[in-house]
C-alpha positions as CSV (number, residue, x, y, z in Angstrom):
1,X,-7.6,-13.4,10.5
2,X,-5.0,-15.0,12.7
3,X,-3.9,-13.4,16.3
4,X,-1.3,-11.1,16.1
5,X,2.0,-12.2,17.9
6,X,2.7,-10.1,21.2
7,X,6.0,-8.0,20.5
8,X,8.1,-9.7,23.4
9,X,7.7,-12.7,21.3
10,X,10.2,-11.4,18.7
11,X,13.4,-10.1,17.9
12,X,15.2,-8.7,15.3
13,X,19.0,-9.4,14.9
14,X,21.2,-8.6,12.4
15,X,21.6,-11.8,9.5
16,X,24.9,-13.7,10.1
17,X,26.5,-16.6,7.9
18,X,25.0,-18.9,10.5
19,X,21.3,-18.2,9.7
20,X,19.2,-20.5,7.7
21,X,17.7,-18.9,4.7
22,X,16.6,-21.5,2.8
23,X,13.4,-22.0,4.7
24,X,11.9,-18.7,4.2
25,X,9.4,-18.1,1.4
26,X,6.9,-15.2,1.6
27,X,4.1,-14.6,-0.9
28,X,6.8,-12.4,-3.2
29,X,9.4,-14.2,-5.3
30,X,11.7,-11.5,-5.7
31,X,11.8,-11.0,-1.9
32,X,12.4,-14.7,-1.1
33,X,15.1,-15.0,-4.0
34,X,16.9,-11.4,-2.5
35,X,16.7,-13.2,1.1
36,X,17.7,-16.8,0.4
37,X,20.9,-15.6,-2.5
38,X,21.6,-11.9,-2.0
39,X,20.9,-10.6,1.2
40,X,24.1,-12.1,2.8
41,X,26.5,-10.6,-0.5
42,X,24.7,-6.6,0.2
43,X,25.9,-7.2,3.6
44,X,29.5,-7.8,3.3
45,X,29.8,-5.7,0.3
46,X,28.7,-2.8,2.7
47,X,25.7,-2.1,0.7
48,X,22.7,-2.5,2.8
49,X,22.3,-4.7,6.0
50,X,19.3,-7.4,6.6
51,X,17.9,-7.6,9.9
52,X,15.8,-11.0,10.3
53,X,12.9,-11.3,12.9
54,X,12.7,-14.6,14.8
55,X,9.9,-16.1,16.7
56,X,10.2,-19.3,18.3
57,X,13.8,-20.0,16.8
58,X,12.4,-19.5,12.8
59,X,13.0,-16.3,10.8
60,X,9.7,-15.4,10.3
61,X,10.3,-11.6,8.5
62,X,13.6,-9.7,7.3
63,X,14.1,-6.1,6.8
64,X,17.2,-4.9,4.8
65,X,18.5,-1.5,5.3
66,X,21.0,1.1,3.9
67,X,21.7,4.7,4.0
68,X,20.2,6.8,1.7
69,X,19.0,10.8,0.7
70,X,15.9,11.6,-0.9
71,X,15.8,15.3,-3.3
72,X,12.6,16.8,-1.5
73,X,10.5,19.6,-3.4
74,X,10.0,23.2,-1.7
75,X,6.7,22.5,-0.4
76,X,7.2,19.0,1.0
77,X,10.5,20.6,2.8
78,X,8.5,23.3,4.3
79,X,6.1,20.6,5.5
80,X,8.9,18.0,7.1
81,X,10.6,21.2,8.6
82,X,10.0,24.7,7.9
83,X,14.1,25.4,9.1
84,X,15.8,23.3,6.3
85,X,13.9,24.8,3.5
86,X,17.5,25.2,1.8
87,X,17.8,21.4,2.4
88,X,16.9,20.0,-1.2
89,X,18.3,16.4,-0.2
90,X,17.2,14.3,2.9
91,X,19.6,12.3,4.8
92,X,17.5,9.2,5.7
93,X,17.6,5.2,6.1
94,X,16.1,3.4,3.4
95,X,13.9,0.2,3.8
96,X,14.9,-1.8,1.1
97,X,13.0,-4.9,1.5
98,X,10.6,-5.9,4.1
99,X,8.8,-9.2,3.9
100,X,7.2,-11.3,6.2
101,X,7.0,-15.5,6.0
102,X,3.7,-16.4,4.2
103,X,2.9,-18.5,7.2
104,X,2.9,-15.8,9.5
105,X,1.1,-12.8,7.4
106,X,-1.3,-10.5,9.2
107,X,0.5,-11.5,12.8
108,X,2.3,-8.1,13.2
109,X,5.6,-9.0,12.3
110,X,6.1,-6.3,9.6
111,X,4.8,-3.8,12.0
112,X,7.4,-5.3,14.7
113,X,9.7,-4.8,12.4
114,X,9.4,-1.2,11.0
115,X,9.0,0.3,14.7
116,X,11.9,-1.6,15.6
117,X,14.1,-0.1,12.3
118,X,12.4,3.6,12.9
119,X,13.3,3.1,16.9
120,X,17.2,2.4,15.7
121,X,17.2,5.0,12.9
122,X,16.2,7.3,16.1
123,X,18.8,6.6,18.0
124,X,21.6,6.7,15.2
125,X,20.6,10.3,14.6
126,X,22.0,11.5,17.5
127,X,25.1,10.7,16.1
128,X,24.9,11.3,12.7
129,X,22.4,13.4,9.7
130,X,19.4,11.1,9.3
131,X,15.9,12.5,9.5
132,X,13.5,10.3,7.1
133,X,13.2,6.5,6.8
134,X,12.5,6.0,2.7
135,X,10.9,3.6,1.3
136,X,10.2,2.5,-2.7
137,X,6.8,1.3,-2.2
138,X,5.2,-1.8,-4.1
139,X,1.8,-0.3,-5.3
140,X,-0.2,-2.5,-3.9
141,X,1.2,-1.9,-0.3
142,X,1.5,1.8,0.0
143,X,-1.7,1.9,1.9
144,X,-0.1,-0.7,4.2
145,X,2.6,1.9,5.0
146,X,0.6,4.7,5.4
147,X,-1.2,3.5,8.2
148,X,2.0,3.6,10.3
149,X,2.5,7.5,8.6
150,X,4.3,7.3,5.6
151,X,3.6,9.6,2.9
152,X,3.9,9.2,-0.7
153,X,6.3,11.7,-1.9
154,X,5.2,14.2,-4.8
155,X,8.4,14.6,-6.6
156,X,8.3,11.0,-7.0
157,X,4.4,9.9,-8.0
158,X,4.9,9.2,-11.8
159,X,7.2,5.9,-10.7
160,X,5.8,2.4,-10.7
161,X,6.9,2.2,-7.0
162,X,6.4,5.3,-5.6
163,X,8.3,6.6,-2.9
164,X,7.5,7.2,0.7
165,X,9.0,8.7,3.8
166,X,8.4,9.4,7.6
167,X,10.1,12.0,9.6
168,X,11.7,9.8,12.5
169,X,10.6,13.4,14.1
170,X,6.6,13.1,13.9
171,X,6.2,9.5,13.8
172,X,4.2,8.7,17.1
173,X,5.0,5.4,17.7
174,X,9.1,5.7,18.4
C-alpha cells in the first residue's frame, strides 16, 4: 500500500473556471465524467459546489457539496438528539461526490477531504441550521465511511445506495 500523504501537503479550494479538469480520472466513470463536464455548471447554477484537493499543483480528489435535509425516523432522532424528537427532517450538508485520482488511492486524500468538509460544515452551523453531513453511499464504500462514523440510516436501507449521516456534534475528529 502506498504512504499516505501528510495533511500539510494538501489543500482544498473551491473549483474555479481556471482549474484543469481534464486530467483527472479516478477508478469511477461517472465521477470522472460529473468532474470533467458538470461539476463547473452545479456550481454556477447554485446547486451544489465542488471543492478540489491539490497536492503538488495537480487536483488529486474533489468533493461536491450542497445543502440538504434528511426525514429521520423516531428512534434514530432520539439517538442523534433526544431534544429534537419533534424534528422529523435534518438540516444537514450533503456529500454529493467524493472521488480521489486513481493515482493517488489509499494516500489519505478522501479522508483529508471529509474532515476538511465536516470541519467547514462545523463552522457554518453557528450561523445557520445544519447538524448532519449526508451522504448516498455507493454499496461497495459504505464500510469506507463508516470507519470515520457514519451510520447507515434505517429509514433508508431498502435503496441501492443507502444513505448515511454523521452528527457534526459526535464526530471525534472536528
Amino acid at each position: 500500500m502506498p504512504d499516505k500523504i501528510p495533511y500539510e501537503e494538501f489543500s482544498l479550494i473551491k473549483l474555479e473556471k481556471i482549474h484543469e479538469r481534464t486530467l483527472f480520472s479516478c477508478k469511477d466513470d461517472d465521477l470522472t465524467d460529473f468532474f470533467k463536464e458538470d461539476s463547473l455548471t452545479y456550481q454556477e447554477k447554485n446547486a451544489a459546489v465542488t471543492y478540489i484537493c491539490i497536492h503538488k499543483e495537480k487536483i488529486v480528489g474533489f468533493v461536491t457539496i450542497a445543502t440538504c435535509s434528511v426525514s429521520i425516523k423516531l428512534d434514530e432522532r432520539q439517538e442523534i438528539d433526544k431534544g429534537l424528537k419533534e424534528l422529523s427532517e435534518f438540516p444537514g450538508i450533503r456529500i454529493a461526490r467524493l472521488a480521489t485520482h486513481a493515482d493517488y488511492e489509499g494516500r489519505g486524500i478522501g479522508e483529508y477531504m471529509i474532515k476538511k468538509i465536516a470541519k467547514r460544515a462545523l463552522e457554518i452551523s453557528a450561523q445557520i441550521g445544519l447538524r448532519l453531513i449526508i451522504i448516498d453511499s455507493k454499496p461497495h464504500v459504505a464500510g469506507w465511511y463508516e470507519k470515520f462514523g457514519f451510520k447507515k440510516l434505517e429509514k433508508y436501507k431498502t435503496r441501492q445506495n443507502p444513505v448515511m449521516y454523521i452528527d457534526l456534534l459526535k464526530a471525534s475528529y472536528i
